[in-house]
C-alpha positions, 0 to 999 in steps of 0.5 A: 546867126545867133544873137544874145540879149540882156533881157531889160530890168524894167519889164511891163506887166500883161494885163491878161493871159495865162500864167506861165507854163513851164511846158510851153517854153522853148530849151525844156531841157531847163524847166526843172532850174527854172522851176526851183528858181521859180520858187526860191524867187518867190519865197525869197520876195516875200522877206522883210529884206528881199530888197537888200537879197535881190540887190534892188533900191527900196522904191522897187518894193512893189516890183519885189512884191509882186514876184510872190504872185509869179506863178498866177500871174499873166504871161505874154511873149517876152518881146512885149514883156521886156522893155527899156532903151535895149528893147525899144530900139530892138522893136521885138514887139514890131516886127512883121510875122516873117520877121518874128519867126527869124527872131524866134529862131536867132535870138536868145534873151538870157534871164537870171529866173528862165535861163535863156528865152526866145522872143516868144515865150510867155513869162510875166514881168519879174524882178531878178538880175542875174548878178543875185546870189539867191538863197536855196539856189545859190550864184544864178551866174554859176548854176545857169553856167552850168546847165546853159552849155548842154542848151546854147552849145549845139546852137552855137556850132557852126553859128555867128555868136553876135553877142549883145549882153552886160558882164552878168549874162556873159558870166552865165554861158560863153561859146565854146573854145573854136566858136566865132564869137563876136562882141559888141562894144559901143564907143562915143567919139567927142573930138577924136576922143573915145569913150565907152559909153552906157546907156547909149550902148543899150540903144546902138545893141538894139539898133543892130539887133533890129536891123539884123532881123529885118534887113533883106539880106541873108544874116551874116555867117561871120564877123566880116559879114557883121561889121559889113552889115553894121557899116549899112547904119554908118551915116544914120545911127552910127559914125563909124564901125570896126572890127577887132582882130580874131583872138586864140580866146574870146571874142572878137570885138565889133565896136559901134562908134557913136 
């Protein structure tokens, strides 16, 4: 199984430790991008309009701001690192030791700055969304769309692709043609009447996340296998779960009612 994750716009910033070090990440093939987003990032923040380049509301001065500092400061494993409704649900930063080597060996978190990162990769708290066009390096969805398949391709051979990300990350890498790729779409049922829904849709993708890492059983192989393990939270967290017929293209369709 391979799980796909947004990383969270809000991040908490460690206290101490080592700055980042590019070395030490998992998927090194990528080091060089990230380097030279790294440093476009940080120049760019130092603008008078680095708000309006990276696409952020001016009360999130400070966070922009403290992105010129990247390179000094503390790093910690992306599991504490990201925060919000997703990652709070998830429970990265909870898990037991067995239960972080399986995050570590099934979840990938994408990144507008690092690409893709495992739960276990240091890197501090940073602003940039995906969906930004950041000057010196251009669309981030277009250049980590073309570095991501020689990294995620031969991970996703002969995998489950649960895939729990928003529109930006899914515009940086899509399995390859014949990959059994599933999405996770989250709908709220009031009277027999759907909806799509946002922010509980955060919640219930984390929900799944953390209940396919710490379940006792083997993780599923395919979208059957999904859905049965996703049904496991029906009566609890979820009302209902169904699973879309297989499509020529795309994904199939895992739809968490809740």
């Amino acid at each position: 199984m391979l799980l796909l994750l947004p990383p969270s716009e809000g991040k908490t910033a460690p206290r101490r430790g080592a700055p980042v070090d590019l070395d030490t990440l998992s998927s090194p093939a990528l080091n060089p991008l990230r380097a030279t987003v790294l440093d476009a990032l940080v120049e760019v923040s130092a603008r008078p309009d680095a708000t309006d380049v990276l696409h952020v509301s001016a009360g999130l001065a400070d966070e922009v701001a403290r992105n010129t500092g990247l390179r000094e400061a503390p790093a910690a494993p992306a599991r504490g690192v990201y925060t919000g409704v997703l990652y709070a649900a998830a429970g990265l930063d909870h898990l037991t030791p067995a239960q972080r080597r399986r995050a570590a060996a099934c979840v990938r978190i994408f990144s507008g700055l690092w690409g893709v990162v495992t739960p276990e990769d240091a890197v501090p708290a940073y602003r940039l969304s995906g969906g930004v066009d950041l000057p010196g390096v251009g669309s981030l969805a277009a250049v980590w769309r073309a570095a991501l398949p020689d990294v995620l391709d031969a991970e996703a051979d002969g995998a489950l692709v649960v895939d729990g990300r928003s529109a930006d990350y899914v515009a940086m890498w899509r399995p390859p043609v014949g990959a059994d790729w599933v999405a996770v779409r989250v709908e709220r049922d009031l009277d027999g009447t759907r909806s799509v829904v946002s922010h509980n849709a955060k919640h219930a993708r984390g929900v799944l996340a953390r209940h396919l890492l710490t379940r006792r059983a083997q993780p599923p192989r395919d979208g059957d296998a999904l859905a049965h393990a996703a049904a496991e939270l029906v009566g609890g967290e979820l009302r209902a779960v169904e699973l879309g017929a297989a499509r020529a293209r795309g994904p199939r369709t895992l739809t968490l009612v809740v």
